[in-house]
N, C-alpha and C positions, 0 to 999 in steps of 0.2 A: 460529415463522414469522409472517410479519405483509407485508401489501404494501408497494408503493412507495406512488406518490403522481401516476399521471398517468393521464388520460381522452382515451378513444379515442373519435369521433362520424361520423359521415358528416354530410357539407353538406347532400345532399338524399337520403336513402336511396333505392335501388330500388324501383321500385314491387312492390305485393305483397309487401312486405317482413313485414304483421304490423303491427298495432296497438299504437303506444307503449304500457308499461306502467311506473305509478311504480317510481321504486327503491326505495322504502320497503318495495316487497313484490313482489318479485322473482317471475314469472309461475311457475306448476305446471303442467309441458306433460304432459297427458295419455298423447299419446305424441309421441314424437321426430319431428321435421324431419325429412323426405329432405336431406343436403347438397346445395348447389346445383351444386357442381362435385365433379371428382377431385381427389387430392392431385397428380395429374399433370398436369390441365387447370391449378391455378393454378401449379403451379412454371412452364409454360409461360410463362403470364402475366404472370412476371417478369423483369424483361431486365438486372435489377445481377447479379454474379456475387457473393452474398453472403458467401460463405465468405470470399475472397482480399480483400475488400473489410471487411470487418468484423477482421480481422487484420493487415492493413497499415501501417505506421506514419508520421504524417508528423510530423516535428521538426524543430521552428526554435529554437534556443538563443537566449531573448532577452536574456540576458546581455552578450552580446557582439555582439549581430547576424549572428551565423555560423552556418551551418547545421551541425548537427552530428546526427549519425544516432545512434539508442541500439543499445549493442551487441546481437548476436544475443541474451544471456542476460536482457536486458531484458525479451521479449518470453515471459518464462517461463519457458526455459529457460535451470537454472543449471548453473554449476560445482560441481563436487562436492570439499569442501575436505577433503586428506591422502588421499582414495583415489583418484578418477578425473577428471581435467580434460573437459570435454564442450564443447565448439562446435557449435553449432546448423548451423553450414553442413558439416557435416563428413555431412550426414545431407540424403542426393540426396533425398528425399519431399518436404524442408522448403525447398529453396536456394531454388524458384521464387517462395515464398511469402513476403514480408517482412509488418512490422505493420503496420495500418491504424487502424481507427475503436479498438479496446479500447485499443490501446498509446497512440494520442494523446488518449482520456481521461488513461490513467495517466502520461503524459507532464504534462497539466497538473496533475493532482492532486497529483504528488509534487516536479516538476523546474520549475514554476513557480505555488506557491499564489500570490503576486504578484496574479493573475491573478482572484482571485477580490474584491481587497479593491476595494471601492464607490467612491474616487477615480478606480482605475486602472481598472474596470470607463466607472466614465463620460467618461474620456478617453478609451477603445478605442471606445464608441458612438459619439463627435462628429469620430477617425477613419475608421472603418467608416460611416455615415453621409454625410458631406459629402468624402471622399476615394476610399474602395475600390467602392459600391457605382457612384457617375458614370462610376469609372474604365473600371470591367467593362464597364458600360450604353455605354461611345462605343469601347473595344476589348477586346471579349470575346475572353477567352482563358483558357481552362480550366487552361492547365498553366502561370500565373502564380500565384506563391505569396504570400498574403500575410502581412504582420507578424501573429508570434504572437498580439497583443495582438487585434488585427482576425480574424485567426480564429477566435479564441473564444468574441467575441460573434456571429461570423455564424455559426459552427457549430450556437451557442445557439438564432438567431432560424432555423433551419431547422429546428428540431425542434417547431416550431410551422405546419405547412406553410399551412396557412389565412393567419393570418396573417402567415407571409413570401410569400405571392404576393401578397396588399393591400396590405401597406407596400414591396414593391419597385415594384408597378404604381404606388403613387403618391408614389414619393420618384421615381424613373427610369422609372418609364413601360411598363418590361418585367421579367419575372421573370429573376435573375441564377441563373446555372447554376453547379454545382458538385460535383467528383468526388474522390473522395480518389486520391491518386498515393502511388506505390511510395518508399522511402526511395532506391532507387538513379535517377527518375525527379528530384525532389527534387534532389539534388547537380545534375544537370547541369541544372537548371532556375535554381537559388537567383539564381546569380551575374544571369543575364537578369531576371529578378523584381525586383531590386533596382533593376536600369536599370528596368525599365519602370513603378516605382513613382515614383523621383524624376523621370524624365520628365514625368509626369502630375502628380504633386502637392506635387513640389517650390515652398517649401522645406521642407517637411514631412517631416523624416525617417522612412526606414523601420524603424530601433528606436525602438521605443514608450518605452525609455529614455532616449534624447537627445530627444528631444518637450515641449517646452514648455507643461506645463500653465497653461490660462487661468484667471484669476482667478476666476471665475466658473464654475459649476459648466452644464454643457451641459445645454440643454432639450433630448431626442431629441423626432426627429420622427415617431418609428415607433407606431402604435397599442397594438402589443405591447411590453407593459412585459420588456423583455430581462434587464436590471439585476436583475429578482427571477427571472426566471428562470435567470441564472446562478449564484445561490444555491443554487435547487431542484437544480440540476446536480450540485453539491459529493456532493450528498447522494449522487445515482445514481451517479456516478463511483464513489464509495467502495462500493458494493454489488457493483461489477464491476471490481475492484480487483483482486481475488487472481489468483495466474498462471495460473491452469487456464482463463483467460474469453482465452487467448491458444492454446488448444489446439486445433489442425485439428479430431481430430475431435469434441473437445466443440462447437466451433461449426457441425460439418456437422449433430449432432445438435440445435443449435439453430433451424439453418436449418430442416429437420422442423416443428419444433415450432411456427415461424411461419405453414409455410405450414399447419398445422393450425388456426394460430389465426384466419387469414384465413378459414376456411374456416367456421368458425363467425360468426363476423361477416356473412360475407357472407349467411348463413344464418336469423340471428339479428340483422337491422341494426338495428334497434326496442332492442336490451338492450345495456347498459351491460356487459361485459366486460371481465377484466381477465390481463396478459398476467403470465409469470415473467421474471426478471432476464435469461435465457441466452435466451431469443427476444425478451424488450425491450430489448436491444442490435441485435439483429439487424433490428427495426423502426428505432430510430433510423440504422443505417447505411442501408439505404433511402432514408429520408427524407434524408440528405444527398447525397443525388441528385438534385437537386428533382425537371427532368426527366424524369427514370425515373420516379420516384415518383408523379407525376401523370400520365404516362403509363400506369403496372400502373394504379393505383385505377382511371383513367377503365374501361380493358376489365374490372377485376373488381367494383367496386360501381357504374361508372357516373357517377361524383363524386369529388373529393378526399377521401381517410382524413382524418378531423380526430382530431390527438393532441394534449392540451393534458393537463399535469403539474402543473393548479392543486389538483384533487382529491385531499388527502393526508388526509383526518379519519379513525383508525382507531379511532375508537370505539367498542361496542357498537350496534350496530344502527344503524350509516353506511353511507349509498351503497356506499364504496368496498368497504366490508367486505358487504355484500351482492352488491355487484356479482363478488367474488370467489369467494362461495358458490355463486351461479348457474352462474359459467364452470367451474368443478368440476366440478357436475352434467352439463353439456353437455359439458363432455370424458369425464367416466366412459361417457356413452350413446353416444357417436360413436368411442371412438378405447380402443382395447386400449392405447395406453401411460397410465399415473398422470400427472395435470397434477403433480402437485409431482414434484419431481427433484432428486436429491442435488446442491449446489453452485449451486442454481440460483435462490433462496431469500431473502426478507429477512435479515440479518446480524444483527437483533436489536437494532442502533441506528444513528445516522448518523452522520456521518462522524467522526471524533474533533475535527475544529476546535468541533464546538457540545457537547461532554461537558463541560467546563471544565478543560482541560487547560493548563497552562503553562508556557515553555519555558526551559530552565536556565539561571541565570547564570551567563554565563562571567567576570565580572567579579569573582567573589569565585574564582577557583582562583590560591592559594598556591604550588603547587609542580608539578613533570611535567619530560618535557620539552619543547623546541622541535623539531620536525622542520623540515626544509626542500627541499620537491620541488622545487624547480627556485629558479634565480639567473639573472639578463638584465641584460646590460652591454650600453650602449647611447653613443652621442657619443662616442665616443673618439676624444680633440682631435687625435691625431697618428698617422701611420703609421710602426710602427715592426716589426721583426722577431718579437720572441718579448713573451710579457706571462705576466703571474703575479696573481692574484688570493687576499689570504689572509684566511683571517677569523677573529677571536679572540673570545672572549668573556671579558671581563675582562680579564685577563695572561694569560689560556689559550687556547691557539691551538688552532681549531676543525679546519682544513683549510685545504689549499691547491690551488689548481687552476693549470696552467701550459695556454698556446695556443701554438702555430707561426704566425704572422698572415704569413710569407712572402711566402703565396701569396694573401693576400685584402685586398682595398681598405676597412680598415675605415672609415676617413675617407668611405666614400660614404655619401649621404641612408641613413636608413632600415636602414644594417646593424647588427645586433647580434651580441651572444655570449650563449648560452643553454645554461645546463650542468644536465641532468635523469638522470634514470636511465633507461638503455637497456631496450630491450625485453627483452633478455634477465634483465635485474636481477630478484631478490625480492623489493629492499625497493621501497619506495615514495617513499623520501626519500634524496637521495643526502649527508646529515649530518644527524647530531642533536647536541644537546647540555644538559642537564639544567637548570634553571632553579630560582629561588626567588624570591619578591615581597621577604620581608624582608633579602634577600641583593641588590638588582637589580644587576644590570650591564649597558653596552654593547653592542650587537655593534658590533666596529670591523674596515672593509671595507678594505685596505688595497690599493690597485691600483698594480704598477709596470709599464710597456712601454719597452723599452729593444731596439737591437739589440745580437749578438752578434759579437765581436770574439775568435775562439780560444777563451780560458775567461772572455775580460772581457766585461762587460758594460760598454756604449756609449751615449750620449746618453741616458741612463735618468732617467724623467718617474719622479714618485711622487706618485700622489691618496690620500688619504683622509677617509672618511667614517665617521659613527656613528648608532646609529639604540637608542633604548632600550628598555627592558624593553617598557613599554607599548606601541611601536612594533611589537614584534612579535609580541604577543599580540592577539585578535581583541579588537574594540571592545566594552564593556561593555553596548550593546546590540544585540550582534550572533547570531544565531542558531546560527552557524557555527562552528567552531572552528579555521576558515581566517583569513589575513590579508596581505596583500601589503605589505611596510615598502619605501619609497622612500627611498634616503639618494644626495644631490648629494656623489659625492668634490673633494674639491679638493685643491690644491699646498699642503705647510705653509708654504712660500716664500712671497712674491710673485709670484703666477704666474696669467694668466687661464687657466689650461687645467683643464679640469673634464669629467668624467662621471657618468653616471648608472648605477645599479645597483638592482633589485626584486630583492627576496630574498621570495618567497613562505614562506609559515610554516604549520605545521600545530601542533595541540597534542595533546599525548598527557599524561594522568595518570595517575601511578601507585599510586595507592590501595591502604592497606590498614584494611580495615574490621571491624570487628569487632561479633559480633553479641551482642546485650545482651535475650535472650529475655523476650516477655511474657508474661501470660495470659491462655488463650483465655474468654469468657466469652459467654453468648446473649443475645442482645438483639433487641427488637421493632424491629423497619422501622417508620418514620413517615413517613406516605404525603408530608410534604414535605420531606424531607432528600434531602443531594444520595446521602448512602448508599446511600436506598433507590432512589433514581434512577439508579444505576449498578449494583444488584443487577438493576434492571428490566431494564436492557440485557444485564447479563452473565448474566441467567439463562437455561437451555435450558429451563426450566419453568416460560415466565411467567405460564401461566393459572393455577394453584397461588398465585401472589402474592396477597394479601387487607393487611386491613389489621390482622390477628396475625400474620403472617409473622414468624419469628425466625431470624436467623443465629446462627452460631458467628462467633467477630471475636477477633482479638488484634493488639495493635498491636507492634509489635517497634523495635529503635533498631537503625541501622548505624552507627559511629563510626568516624571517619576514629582512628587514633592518631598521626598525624604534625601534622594539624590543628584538629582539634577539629569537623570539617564533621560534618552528623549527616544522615540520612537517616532518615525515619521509615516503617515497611514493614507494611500490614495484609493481615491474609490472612484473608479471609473465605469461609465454607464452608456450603452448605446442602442435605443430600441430598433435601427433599421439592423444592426448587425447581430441582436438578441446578447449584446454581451452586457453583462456584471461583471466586475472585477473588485478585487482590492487585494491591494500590495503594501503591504507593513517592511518597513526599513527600519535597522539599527545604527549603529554610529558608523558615519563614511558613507551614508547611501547603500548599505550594504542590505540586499533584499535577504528578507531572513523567510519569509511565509508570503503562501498568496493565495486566495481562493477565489472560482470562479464558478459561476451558471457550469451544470451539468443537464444533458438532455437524455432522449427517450438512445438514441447510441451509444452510450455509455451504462446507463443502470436498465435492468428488465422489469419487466411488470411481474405483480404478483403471483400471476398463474403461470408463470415461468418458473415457479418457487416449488419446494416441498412446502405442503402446507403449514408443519409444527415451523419451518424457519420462518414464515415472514415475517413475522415480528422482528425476528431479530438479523436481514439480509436488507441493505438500503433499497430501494423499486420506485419507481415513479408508475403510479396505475390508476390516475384520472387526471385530467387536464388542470386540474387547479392545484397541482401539487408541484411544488418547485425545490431545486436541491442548488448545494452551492458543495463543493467538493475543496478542503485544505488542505495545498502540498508544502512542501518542506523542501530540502535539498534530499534527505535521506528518500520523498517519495510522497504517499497520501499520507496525512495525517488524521482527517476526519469527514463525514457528510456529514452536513448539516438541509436536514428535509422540515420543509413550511407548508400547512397548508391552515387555509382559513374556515371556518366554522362558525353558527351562530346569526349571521349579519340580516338583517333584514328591517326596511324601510319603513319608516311612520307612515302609517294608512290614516288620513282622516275620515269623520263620521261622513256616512251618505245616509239615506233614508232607508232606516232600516236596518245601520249598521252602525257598531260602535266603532270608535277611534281606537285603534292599536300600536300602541307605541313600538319603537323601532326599539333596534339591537341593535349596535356596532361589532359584536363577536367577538372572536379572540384567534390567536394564531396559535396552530396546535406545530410543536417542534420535537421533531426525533433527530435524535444526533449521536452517528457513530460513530464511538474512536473506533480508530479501526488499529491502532497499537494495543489498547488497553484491553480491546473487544467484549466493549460494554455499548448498552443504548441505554440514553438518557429521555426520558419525555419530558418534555415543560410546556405551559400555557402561558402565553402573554396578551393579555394580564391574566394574572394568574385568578381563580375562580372565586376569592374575596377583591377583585379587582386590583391588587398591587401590580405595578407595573414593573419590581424588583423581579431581575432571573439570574438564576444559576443555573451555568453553563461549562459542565467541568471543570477546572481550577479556577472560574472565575465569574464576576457577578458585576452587576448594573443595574441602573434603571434608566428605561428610557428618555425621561423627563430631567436626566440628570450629566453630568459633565466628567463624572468621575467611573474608574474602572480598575476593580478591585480586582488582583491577578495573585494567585499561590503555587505557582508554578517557574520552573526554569526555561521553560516554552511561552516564553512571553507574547512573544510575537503568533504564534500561533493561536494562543487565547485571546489575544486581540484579533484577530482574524475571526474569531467564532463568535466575538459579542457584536461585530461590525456585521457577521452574516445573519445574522438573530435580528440582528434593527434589520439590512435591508430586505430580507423576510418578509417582516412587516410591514414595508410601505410597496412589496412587488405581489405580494399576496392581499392583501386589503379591497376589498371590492369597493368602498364605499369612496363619494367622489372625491378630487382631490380640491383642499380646501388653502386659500390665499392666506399669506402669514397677519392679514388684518382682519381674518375672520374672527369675531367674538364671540360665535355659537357657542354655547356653552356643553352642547348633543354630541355624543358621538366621543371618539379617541384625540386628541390634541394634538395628532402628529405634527400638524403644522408650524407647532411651537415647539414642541423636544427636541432638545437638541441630538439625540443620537438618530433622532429618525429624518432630522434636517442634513444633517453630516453623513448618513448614507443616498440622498439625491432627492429625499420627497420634493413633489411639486416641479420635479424636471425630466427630462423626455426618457424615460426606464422603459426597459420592455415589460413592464406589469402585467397583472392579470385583464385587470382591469382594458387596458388598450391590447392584448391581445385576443383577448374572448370579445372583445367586439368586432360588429361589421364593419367598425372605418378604422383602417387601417391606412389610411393613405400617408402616414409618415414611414412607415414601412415600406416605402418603395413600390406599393399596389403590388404586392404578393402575399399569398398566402402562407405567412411563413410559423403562424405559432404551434402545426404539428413537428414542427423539425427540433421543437422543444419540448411539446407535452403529448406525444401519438397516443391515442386510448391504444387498448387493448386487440391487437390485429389488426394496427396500422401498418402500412406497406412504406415507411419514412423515404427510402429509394423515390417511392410514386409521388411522395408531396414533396418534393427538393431537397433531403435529408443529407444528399449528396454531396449539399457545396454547389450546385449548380454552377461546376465547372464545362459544361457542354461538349466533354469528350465522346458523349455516342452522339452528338446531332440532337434533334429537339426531342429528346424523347421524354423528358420533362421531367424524370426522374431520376436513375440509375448514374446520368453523367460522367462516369467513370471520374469519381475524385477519389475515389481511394477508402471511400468509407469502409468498403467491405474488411475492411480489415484483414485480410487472409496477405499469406506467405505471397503475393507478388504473382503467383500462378501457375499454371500449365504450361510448361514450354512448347 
């Protein structure tokens, strides 16, 4: 556990508040405060409806400039892939409630990082600045939506409420208001927004993408440096990332916890406190209310809340880290529930764009196929009866598509022909066709429109166009594996008649990889490799880290055998520091994905949940259930949750009793994309005993060498069959067995190589050695609830902390920062 990084202050505190005391050394109340209020005097007090408003979603696709809503399973709730399809609106509790303030973090975190980079950041300031906020200032109107780009940084400079009432009073004169609105509030809003933008500050468009960036980099005018504080954001965003921070009642229960936390404050105005991740969202939705917000504070402290997120030093014996020690104490005295709270927690590091992650070339993939979601015919020079569109690649004819044009004016401005896959469809692409770089060919788009005469065809026009390999594979520096190829058909004749045609392209590879096992061997952490900098982060037991820390490490090869591409894949394992790791490289050492142990701080349990979600919200909610979480550079990519079933020991005959043969069980696995937002279930082995799984784009078998990948996220799918094997040998109760064991009983892990290649038979934090009493390779601490707490474990109480020892022995809380909250109370 470890905190965020933001400071909470009152302007002028309450009188009678209590004597400032340094942070250096956090005050010892003899005995306890009276609170100054009920927890029903302040909920009074507040007049945002937190809940609906902290859930709500608002999205603007700045792509295109078109408003586009995220689907309901965006907001948390997914589909469940091969057994149960689920829709959030299908479920009366939930219809009224759409997403708000978490989903438009996670909206910008994942569907526009854009947003965070330092050009684009200070062109939205010299936007928002000299356009939206005069705009507001000469016609307010609340349910005017502005460009993405402009929301971001005002979202930003309102979580600063001090200073957004000083820089809006002296950029305009008066403080600008602002409410989050409903996604269905939004639609009918957008289209008016857009008028009442160009209206006012035309010609300055309202996508921040057709925007003419100035030479010159903008001086803002605002006191508050915004620019860094949308950095600091990146950070928070990714803490309140996961889908469960979209859950009614995890957020009712968060709302609780705020006004708990007020209550302290209000109590406590003099001391620097610090809040958890699951009521420090529920402060910043607040605060993007200015109005409200400075309306509650004036009746509950008397003065504007000051929250500033400059405060991030989590070092031994820092402010922040004291400031977190104290608000422990003060919540243990005042309030029966634990301040720490499962899911509600530092993550253990920040966002993945600052890990040094790096993102795949698509410019070196060889072979796959082409898909193609969708084709747009557009100018077509004549109107004629029937048309045909065909497409080949090479001499091989891909498909053909025929239209009835009868009954439609295509010759008018603006119409096209757009051929996609119906809703009803499977696939995703309505043609594929297989590709090679050292084969390339064509695509050749051949258009004929002609009318029909009987079985002739009549005055029949014929365009053609070609567009190459490269054309329709994504651009060498493109992040995507998307691409839209534009080829101009023309008459092979002499002829001015010409149209146009986008052939959108998706890419799919189809890999076979082959695994070329290492050996594992231990090695010291050296306090400045980036190794041990990402053991920091992946470890559940970072107070255990020193500077002899040793892992177990092997590095392993994936080899393409069709190309020669290699992938290089470490799995690294430490039971005294509770880490799992694995780090999958591309060419250059270039880390492309990594997944690591995630504990009871980061995911909640399931009575944390609405109950129709948990199925489909990741939870860890008994001790034998273990999760491994895959980032990327863009952020998470997927859970992968293991838990074991089934096992039980050969009983022989006694007197009286018969012989019962044993089970070795099986590993039951749920794995969330959390892009796709679907859940997959699999059993390994599966329930006719095969030891083959599918794993999202990709499959294996334990007992085997090879790893079958159909996807552009290679490395991430390697990352999911690597977490899948070590699953099974950190989840497996049954004992561990020497590679010259012949038993013929039981799972062969000892022999497969994928269950060899992620660490079986070397020192893991498994279930196995942490559900038992001897732990003495663990350091002689009690350290496996910092990983699996049942349900209303106090993680604070059992060292959850980091046992960084900033409050003194008090064995728990240690102020490392877990709490996750804004940095505190000033």
């Amino acid at each position: 556990m470890s905190s965020q990084h933001e400071e909470m202050d009152t302007t002028s505190p309450p009188s009678g508040s209590g004597t400032s005391t340094s942070a250096a050394s956090p005050p010892e109340y003899a005995t306890a405060a009276t609170l100054r209020s009920t927890p029903a005097q302040m909920s009074a007090a507040i007049t945002v409806d937190l809940v609906v408003a902290a859930q709500t979603t608002e999205v603007l696709d700045h792509k295109d400039a078109t408003l586009t809503t995220l689907q309901d399973v965006s907001s948390g709730i997914m589909e469940l892939v091969d057994v149960t399809p689920f829709n959030a609106r299908q479920d009366d509790t939930r219809k009224d409630i759409d997403d708000r303030e978490a989903n438009f973090l996670r909206m910008i975190d994942r569907k526009a990082p854009l947003l965070y980079e330092p050009d684009v950041v200070n062109h939205a300031l010299r936007r928002y600045e000299t356009f939206w906020l005069p705009m507001q200032a000469a016609h307010p109107d609340l349910n005017v939506i502005p460009p993405l780009d402009v929301h971001w940084v005002w979202h930003t400079h309102m979580l600063s409420p001090i200073h957004y009432q000083e820089d809006c009073e002296k950029l305009v004169g008066k403080v600008i208001d602002h409410k989050l609105l409903s996604s269905d509030e939004i639609q009918k809003r957008y289209d008016s927004s857009v008028r009442a933008w160009d209206a006012y500050c035309s010609p300055e468009p309202y996508d921040f993408l057709a925007s003419q960036t100035p030479p010159t980099a903008y001086k803002t005018k605002c006191n508050y440096d915004i620019a860094g504080a949308v950095q600091r954001q990146r950070n928070f965003n990714y803490q309140v990332s996961l889908p469960h921070y979209t859950s009614a009642k995890f957020l009712s229960d968060a709302v609780k916890r705020y006004i708990q936390f007020l209550l302290l404050k209000q109590t406590y105005a003099d001391q620097f406190l610090t809040p958890c991740y699951d009521f420090d969202i529920i402060w910043h939705t607040h605060q993007v209310h200015p109005s409200s917000y400075l309306r509650d504070c004036t009746a509950i402290f008397g003065s504007l809340l000051k929250h500033d997120d400059t405060v991030n030093d989590r070092t031994k014996g820092s402010k922040l880290l004291k400031g977190e020690a104290l608000t422990k104490k003060l919540w243990t005295t005042h309030f029966e529930e634990p301040f720490w709270r499962r899911g509600c927690m530092f993550r253990g590091h920040n966002a993945p764009a600052f890990l040094g992650f790096e993102s795949q070339d698509l410019a070196y993939i060889s072979y796959g196929d082409i898909h193609v979601p969708s084709i747009s015919l557009k100018d077509i020079p004549v109107q004629r009866e029937q048309l045909r569109l065909k497409l080949c690649y090479g001499n091989k004819k891909v498909t053909t598509f025929n239209a009835d044009l009868s009954q439609k004016q295509v010759t008018k401005s603006g119409f096209s022909l757009v051929w996609q896959p119906t809703e009803s469809s499977t696939c995703a692409s309505i043609v594929k066709f297989p590709f090679e770089r050292r084969a390339a060919k064509d695509l050749t788009v051949e258009l004929e429109i002609f009318d029909k005469m009987f079985l002739q065809r009549k005055d029949l026009i014929k365009l053609i166009g070609k567009a190459t390999l490269d054309q329709l594979l994504p651009p060498s520096n493109s992040k995507s594996a998307h691409n839209v190829a534009e080829l101009q058909l023309k008459a092979s004749k002499d002829s001015e008649f010409t149209a146009k045609v986008n052939v959108t392209t998706s890419v799919n590879l189809n890999r076979e990889l082959q695994l070329l096992v290492g050996d594992f061997v231990e090695r010291q952490l050296s306090g400045d490799s980036h190794l041990a900098y990402l053991a920091q982060c992946a470890s559940l037991n970072r107070g255990s880290l020193n500077a002899n820390s040793t892992v177990h490490i092997a590095s392993h090869s994936m080899v393409d055998t069709r190309d020669g591409t290699k992938y290089t894949v470490q799995v690294i394992h430490s039971a005294p520091l509770l880490l799992s790791m694995i780090l999958v490289y591309g060419r250059e050492q270039r880390l492309l994905s990594m997944a690591h142990l995630i504990g009871a701080d980061s995911l909640p349990s399931r009575d944390q949940l609405d109950n129709n979600l948990v199925p489909f919200l990741p939870h860890l909610s008994n001790a034998e259930e273990r999760a491994f979480v895959i980032l990327n550079k863009e952020g998470d990519y997927a859970i992968i949750k293991g838990k074991w079933s089934g096992f039980c020991r050969k009983q022989s005959a006694t007197k009286g009793q018969k012989a019962k043969p044993g089970n070795p069980g099986r590993l039951h696995v749920d794995a969330f994309n959390l892009l796709k937002n679907t859940v997959q279930k699999l059993e390994v082995p599966s329930a006719d005993g095969s030891t083959l799984f599918l794993i999202g784009d990709a499959q294996a078998r334990l007992p085997g060498k090879r790893i079958e990948c159909r996807s552009t996220n290679t490395a991430e799918q390697i990352a999911s069959i690597f977490c899948v094997s070590t699953l099974f040998v950190l989840c497996n109760p049954d004992k561990v067995r020497s590679r010259s064991d012949s038993t013929s009983v039981g799972h062969q892990a000892h022999k497969w190589p994928l269950t060899l290649a992620c660490g079986y038979g070397r020192q893991l934090p498994t279930n196995r050695l942490l559900l038992s009493s001897d732990q003495d390779g663990l350091g002689g601490c009690e350290i496996a609830p910092l990983l699996m707490c049942g349900v209303g474990c106090d993680g604070a109480a059992c060292g959850a902390c980091g046992a960084c020892g900033a409050c003194g022995a008090c064995g728990g809380c240690g102020g490392c920062g877990g709490c996750g909250g804004c940095g505190g109370c000033g």
